[in-house]
Each structure stands twice: as C-alpha cells, then as structure tokens.
PDB file with one MODEL, atoms N, CA, C and O in Angstrom:
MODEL        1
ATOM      1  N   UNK A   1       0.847  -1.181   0.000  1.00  0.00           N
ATOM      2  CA  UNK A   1       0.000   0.000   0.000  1.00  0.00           C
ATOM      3  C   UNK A   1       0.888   1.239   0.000  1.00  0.00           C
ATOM      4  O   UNK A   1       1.843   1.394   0.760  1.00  0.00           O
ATOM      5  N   UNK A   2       0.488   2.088  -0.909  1.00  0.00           N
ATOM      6  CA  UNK A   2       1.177   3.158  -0.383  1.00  0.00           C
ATOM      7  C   UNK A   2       1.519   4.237   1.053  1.00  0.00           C
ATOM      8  O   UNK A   2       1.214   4.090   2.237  1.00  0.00           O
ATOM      9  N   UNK A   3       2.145   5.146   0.468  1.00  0.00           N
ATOM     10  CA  UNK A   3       2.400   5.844   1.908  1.00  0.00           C
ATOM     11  C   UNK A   3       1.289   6.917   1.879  1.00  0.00           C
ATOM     12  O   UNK A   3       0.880   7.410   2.930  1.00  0.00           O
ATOM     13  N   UNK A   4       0.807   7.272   0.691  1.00  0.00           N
ATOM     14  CA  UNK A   4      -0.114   7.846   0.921  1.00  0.00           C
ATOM     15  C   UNK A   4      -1.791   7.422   1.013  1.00  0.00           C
ATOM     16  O   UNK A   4      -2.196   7.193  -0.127  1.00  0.00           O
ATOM     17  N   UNK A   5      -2.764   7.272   1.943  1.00  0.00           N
ATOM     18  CA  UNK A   5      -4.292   6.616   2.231  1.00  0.00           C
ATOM     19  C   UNK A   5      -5.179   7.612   1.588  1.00  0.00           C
ATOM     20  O   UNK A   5      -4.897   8.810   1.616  1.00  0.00           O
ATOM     21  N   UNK A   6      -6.345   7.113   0.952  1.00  0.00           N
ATOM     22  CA  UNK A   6      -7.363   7.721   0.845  1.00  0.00           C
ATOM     23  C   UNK A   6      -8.701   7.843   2.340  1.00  0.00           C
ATOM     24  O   UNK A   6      -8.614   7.316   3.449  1.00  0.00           O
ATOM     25  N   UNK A   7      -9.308   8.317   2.042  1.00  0.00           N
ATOM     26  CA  UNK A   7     -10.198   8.657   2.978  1.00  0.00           C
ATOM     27  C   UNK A   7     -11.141   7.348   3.500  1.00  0.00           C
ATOM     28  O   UNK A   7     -11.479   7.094   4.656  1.00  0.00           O
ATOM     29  N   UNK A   8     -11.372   6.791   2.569  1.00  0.00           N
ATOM     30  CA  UNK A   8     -11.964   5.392   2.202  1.00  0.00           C
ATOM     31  C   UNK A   8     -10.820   4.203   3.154  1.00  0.00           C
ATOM     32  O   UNK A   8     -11.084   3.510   4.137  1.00  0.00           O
ATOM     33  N   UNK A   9      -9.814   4.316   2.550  1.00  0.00           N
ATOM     34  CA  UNK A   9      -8.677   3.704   3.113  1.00  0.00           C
ATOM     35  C   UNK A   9      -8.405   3.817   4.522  1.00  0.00           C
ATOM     36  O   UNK A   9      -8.206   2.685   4.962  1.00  0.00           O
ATOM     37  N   UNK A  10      -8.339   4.424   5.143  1.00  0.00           N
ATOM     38  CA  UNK A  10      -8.449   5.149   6.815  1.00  0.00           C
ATOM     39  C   UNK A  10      -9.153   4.409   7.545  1.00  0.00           C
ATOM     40  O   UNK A  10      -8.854   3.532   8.356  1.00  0.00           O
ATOM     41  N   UNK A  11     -10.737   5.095   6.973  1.00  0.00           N
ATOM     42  CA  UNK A  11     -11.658   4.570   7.623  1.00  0.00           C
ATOM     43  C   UNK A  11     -11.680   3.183   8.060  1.00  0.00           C
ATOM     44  O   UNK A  11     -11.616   2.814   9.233  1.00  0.00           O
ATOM     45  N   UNK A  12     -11.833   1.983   6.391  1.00  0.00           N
ATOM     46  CA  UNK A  12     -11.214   0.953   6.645  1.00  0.00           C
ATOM     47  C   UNK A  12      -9.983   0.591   7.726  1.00  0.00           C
ATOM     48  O   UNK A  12     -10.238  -0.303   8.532  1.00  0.00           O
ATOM     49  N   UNK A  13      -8.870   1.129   7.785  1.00  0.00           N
ATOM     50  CA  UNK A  13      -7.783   0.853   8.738  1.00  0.00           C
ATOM     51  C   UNK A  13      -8.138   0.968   9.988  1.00  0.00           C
ATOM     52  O   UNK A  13      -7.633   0.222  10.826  1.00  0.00           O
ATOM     53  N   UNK A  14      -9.318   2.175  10.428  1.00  0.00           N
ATOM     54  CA  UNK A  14      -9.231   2.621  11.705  1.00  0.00           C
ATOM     55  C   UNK A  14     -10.773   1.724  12.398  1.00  0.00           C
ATOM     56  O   UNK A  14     -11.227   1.575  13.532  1.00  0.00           O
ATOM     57  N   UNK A  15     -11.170   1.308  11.082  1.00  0.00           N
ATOM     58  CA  UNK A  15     -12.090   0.601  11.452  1.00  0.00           C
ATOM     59  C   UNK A  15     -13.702   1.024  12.001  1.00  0.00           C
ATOM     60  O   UNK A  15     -14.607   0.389  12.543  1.00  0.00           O
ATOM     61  N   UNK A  16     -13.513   2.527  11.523  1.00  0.00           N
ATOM     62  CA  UNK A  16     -14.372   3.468  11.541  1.00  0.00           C
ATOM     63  C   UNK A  16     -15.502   3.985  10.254  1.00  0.00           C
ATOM     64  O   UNK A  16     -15.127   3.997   9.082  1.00  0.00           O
ATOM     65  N   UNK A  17     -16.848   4.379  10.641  1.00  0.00           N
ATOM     66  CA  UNK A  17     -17.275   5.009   9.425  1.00  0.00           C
ATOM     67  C   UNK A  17     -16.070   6.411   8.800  1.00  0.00           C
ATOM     68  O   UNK A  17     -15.104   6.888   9.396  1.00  0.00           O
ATOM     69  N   UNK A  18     -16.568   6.724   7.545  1.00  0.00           N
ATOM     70  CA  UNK A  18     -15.890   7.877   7.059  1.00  0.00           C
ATOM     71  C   UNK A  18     -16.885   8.915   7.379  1.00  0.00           C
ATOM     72  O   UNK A  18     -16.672   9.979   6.797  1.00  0.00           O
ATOM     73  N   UNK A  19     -17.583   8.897   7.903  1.00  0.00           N
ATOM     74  CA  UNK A  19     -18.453  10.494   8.411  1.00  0.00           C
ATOM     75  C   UNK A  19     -17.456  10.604   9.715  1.00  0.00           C
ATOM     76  O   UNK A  19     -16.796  11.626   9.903  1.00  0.00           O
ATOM     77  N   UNK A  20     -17.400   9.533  10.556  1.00  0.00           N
ATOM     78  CA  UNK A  20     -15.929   9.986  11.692  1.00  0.00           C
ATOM     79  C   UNK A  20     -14.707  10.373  11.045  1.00  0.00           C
ATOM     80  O   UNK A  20     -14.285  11.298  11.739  1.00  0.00           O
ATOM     81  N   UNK A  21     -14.060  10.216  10.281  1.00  0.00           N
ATOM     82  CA  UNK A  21     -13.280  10.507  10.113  1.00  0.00           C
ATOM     83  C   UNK A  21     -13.408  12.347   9.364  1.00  0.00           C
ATOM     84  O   UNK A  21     -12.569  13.240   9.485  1.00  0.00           O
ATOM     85  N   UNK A  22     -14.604  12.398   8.702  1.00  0.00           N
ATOM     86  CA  UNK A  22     -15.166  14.129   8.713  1.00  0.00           C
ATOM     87  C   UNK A  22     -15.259  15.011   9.470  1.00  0.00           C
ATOM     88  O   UNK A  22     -15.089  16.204   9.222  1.00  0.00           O
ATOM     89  N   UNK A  23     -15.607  14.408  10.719  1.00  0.00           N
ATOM     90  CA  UNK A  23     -16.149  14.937  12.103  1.00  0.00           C
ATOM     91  C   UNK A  23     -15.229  15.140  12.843  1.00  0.00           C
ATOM     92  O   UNK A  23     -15.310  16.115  13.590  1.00  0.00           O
ATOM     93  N   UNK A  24     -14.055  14.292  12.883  1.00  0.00           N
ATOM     94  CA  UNK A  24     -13.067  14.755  13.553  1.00  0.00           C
ATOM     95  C   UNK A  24     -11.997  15.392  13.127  1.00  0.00           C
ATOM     96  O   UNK A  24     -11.100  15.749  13.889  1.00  0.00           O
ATOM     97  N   UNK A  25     -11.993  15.680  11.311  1.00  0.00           N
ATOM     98  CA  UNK A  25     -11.857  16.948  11.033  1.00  0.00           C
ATOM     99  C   UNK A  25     -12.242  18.563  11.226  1.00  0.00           C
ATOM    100  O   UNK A  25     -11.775  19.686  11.418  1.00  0.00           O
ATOM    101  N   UNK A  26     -12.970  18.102  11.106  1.00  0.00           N
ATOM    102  CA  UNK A  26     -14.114  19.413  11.760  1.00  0.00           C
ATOM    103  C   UNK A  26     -13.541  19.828  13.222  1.00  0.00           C
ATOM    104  O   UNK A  26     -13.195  20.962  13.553  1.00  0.00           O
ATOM    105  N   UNK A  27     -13.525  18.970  13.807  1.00  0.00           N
ATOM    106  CA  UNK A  27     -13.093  19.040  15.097  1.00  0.00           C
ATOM    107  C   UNK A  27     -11.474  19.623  15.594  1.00  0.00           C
ATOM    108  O   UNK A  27     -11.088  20.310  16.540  1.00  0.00           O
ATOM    109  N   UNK A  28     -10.733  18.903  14.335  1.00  0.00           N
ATOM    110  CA  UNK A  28      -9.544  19.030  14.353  1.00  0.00           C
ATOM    111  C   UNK A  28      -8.919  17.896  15.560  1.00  0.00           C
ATOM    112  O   UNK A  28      -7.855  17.974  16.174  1.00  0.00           O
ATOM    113  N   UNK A  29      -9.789  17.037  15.628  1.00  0.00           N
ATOM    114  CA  UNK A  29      -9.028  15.823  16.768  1.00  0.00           C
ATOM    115  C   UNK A  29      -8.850  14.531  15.996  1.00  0.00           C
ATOM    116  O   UNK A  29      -8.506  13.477  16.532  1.00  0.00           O
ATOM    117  N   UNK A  30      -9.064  14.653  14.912  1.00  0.00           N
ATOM    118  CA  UNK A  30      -8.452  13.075  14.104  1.00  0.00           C
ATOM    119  C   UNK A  30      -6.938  13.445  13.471  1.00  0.00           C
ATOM    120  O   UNK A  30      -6.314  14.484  13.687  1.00  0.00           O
ATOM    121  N   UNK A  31      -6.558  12.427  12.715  1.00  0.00           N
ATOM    122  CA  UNK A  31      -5.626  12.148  12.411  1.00  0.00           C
ATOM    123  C   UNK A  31      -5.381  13.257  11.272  1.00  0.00           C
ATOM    124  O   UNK A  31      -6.330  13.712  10.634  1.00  0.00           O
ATOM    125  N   UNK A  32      -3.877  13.721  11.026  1.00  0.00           N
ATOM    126  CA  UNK A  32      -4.019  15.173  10.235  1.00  0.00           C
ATOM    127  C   UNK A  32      -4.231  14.257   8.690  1.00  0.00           C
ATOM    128  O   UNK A  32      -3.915  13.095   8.433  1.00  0.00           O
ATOM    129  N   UNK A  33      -4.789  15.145   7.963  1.00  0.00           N
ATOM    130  CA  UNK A  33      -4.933  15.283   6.487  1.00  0.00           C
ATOM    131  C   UNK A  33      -4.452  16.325   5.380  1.00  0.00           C
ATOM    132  O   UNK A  33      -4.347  17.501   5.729  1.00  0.00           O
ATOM    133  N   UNK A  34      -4.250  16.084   4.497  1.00  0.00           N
ATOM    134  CA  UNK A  34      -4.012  17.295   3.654  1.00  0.00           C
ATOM    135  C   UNK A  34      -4.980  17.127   2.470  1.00  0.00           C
ATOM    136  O   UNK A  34      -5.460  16.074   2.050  1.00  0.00           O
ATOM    137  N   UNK A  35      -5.182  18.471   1.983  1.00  0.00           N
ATOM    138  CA  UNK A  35      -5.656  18.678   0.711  1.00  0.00           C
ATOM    139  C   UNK A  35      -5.242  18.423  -0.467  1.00  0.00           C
ATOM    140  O   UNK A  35      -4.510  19.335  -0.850  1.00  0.00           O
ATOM    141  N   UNK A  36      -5.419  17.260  -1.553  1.00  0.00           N
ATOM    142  CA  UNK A  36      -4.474  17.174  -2.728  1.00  0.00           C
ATOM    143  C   UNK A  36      -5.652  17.754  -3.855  1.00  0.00           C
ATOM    144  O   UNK A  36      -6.210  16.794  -4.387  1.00  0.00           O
ATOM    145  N   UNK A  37      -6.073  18.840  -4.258  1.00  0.00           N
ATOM    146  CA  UNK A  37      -6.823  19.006  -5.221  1.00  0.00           C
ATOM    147  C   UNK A  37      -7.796  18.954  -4.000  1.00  0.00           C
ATOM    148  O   UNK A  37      -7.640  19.160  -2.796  1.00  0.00           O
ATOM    149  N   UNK A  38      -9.104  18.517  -4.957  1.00  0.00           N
ATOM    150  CA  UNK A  38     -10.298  18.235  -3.944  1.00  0.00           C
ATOM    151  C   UNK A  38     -10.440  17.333  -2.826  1.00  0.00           C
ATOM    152  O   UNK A  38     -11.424  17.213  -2.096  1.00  0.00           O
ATOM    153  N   UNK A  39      -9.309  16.696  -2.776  1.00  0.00           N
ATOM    154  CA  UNK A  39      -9.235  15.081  -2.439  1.00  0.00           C
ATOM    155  C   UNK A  39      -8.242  15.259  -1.097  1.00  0.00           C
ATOM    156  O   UNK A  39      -7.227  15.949  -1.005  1.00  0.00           O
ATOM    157  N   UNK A  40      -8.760  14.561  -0.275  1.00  0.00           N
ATOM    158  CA  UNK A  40      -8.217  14.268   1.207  1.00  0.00           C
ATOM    159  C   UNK A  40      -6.834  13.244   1.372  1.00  0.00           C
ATOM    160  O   UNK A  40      -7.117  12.071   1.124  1.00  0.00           O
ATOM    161  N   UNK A  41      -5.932  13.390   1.605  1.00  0.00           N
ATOM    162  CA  UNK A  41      -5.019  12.279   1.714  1.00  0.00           C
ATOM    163  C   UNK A  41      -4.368  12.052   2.614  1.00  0.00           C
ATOM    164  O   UNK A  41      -3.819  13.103   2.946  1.00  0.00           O
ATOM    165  N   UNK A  42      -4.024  11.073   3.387  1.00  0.00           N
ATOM    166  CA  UNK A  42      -3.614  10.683   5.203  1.00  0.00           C
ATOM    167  C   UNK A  42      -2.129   9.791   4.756  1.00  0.00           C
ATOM    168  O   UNK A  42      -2.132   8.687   4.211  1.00  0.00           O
ATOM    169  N   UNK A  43      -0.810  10.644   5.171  1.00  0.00           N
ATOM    170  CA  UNK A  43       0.287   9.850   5.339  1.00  0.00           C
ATOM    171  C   UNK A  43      -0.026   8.812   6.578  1.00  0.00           C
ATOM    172  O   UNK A  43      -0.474   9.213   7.653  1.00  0.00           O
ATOM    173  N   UNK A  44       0.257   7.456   6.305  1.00  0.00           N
ATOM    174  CA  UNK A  44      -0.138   5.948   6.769  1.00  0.00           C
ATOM    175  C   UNK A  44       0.820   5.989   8.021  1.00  0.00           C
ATOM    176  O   UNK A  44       0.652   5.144   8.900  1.00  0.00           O
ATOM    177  N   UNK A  45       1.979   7.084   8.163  1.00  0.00           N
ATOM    178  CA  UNK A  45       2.982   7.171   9.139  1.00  0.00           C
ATOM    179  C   UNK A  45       1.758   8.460  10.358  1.00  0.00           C
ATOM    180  O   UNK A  45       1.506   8.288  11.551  1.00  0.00           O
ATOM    181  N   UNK A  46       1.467   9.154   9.812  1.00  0.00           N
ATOM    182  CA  UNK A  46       0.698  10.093  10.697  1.00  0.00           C
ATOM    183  C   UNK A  46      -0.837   9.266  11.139  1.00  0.00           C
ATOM    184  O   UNK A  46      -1.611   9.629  12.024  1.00  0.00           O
ATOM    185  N   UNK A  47      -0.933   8.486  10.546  1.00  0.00           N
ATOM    186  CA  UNK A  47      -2.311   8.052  11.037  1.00  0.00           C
ATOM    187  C   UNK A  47      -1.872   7.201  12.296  1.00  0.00           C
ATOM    188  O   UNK A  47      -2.456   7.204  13.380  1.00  0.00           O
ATOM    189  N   UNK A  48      -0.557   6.353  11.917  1.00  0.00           N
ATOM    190  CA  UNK A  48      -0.414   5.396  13.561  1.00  0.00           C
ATOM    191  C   UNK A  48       0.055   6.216  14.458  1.00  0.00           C
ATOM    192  O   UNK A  48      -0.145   5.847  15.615  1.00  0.00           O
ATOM    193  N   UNK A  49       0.781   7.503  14.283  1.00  0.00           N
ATOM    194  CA  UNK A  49       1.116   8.101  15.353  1.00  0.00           C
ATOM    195  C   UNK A  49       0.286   9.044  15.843  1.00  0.00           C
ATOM    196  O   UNK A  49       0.556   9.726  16.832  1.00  0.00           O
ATOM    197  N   UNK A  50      -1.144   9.162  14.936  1.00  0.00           N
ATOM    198  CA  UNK A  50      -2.278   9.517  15.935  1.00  0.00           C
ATOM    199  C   UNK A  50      -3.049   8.298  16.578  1.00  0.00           C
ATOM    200  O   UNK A  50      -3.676   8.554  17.606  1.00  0.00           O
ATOM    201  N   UNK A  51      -3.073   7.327  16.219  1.00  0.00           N
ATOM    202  CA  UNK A  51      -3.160   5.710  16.913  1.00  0.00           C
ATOM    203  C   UNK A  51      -2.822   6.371  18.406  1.00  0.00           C
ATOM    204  O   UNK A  51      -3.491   6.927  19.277  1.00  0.00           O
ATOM    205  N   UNK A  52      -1.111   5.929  18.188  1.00  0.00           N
ATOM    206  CA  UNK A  52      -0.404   5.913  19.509  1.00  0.00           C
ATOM    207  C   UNK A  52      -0.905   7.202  20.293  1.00  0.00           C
ATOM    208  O   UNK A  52      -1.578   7.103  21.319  1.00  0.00           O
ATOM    209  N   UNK A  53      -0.656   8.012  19.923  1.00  0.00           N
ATOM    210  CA  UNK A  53      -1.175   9.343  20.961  1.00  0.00           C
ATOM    211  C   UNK A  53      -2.738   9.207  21.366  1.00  0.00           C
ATOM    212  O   UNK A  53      -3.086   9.609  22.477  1.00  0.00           O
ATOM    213  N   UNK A  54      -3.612   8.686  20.541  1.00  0.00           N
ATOM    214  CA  UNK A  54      -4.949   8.170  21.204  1.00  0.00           C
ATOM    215  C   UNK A  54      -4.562   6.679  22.235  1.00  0.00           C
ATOM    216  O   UNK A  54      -5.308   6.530  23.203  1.00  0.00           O
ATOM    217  N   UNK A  55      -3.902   6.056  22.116  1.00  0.00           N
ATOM    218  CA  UNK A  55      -3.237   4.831  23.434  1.00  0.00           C
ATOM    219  C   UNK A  55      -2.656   5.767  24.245  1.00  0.00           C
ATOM    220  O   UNK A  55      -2.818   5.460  25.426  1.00  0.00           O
ATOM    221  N   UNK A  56      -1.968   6.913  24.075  1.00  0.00           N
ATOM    222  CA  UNK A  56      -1.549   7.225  25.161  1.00  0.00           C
ATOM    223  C   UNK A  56      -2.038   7.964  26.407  1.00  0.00           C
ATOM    224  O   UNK A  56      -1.854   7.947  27.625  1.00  0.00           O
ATOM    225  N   UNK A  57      -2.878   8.736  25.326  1.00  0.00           N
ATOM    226  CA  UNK A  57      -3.842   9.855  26.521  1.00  0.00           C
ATOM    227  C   UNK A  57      -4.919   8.932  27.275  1.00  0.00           C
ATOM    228  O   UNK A  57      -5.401   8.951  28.407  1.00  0.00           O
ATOM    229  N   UNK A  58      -5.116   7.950  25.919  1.00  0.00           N
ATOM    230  CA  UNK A  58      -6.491   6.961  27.300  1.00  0.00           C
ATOM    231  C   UNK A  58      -5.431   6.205  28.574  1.00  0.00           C
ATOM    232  O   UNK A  58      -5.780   6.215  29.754  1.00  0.00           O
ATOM    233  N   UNK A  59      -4.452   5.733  28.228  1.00  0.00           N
ATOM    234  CA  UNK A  59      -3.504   5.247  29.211  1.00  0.00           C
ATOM    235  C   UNK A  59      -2.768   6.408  30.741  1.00  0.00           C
ATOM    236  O   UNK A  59      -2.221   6.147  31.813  1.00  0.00           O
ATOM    237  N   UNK A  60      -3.074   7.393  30.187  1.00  0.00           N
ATOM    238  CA  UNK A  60      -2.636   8.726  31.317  1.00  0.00           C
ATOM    239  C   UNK A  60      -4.078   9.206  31.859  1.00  0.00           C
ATOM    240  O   UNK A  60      -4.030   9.874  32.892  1.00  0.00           O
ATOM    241  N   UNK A  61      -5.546   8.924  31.227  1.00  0.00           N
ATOM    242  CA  UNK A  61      -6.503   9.316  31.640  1.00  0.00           C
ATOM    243  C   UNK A  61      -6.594  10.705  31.134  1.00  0.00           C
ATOM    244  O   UNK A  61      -7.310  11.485  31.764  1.00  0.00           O
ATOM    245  N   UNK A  62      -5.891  11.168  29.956  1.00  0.00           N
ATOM    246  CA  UNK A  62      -6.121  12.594  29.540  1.00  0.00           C
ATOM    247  C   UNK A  62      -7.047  12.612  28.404  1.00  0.00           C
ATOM    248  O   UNK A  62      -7.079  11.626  27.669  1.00  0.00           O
ATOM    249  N   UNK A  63      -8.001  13.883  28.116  1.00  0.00           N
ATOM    250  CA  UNK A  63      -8.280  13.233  26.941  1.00  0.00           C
ATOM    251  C   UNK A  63      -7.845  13.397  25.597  1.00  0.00           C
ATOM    252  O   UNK A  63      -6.885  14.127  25.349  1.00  0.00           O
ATOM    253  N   UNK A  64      -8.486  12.761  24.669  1.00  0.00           N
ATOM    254  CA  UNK A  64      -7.629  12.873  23.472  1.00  0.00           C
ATOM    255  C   UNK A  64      -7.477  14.053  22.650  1.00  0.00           C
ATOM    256  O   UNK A  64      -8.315  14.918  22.904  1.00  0.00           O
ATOM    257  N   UNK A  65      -6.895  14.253  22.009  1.00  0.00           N
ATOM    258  CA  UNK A  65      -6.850  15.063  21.142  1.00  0.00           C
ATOM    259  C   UNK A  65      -7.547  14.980  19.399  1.00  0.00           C
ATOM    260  O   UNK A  65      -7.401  15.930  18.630  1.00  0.00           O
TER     261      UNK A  65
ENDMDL
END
C-alpha cells in the first residue's frame, strides 16, 4: 500500500465510518490530512502516530486530542 491513504482507506484501517473521520476533522481531533486538489489524503505514518497518541492519553486518563 502506499504511503499515501485515501479517505476510504483510513476509515477501513481505523475501522471506523468515514463520516468519523469528517467529524473529527471538523473538530480538528483526528488524524491530520491534507488537501491534494479536492481530495483528502492521510500519510499511513501520521495516522499510527495519531493511533499511539490516542493509546496514550487513554492510558494517562487525559483526553484525546
């Protein structure tokens, strides 16, 4: 797979609908994205290290980001 995910792709990985993954844009508490054209795209390295930082804050009792 590449290094770069589609939006579709994510969701699948994170095991989530893709309206969450909208919403927590909106929010600015999901995993970062960039704009390529119209199109959303998630480096596969930034998505696990928003993983880990969501394991970590539930593990400290903080909440997430």
């Amino acid at each position: 797979m590449s290094d770069l995910m589609t939006l579709p792709e994510v969701a699948k990985y994170l095991r989530v609908p893709q309206k969450s993954l909208y919403i927590w844009r909106h929010k600015h508490t999901g995993p970062p994205a960039a704009r390529v054209g119209r199109h959303l795209r998630y480096r596969r390295e930034d998505v696990d290290r928003w993983i880990d930082e969501q394991r970590d804050a539930d593990m400290n009792g903080a909440p997430a980001a």
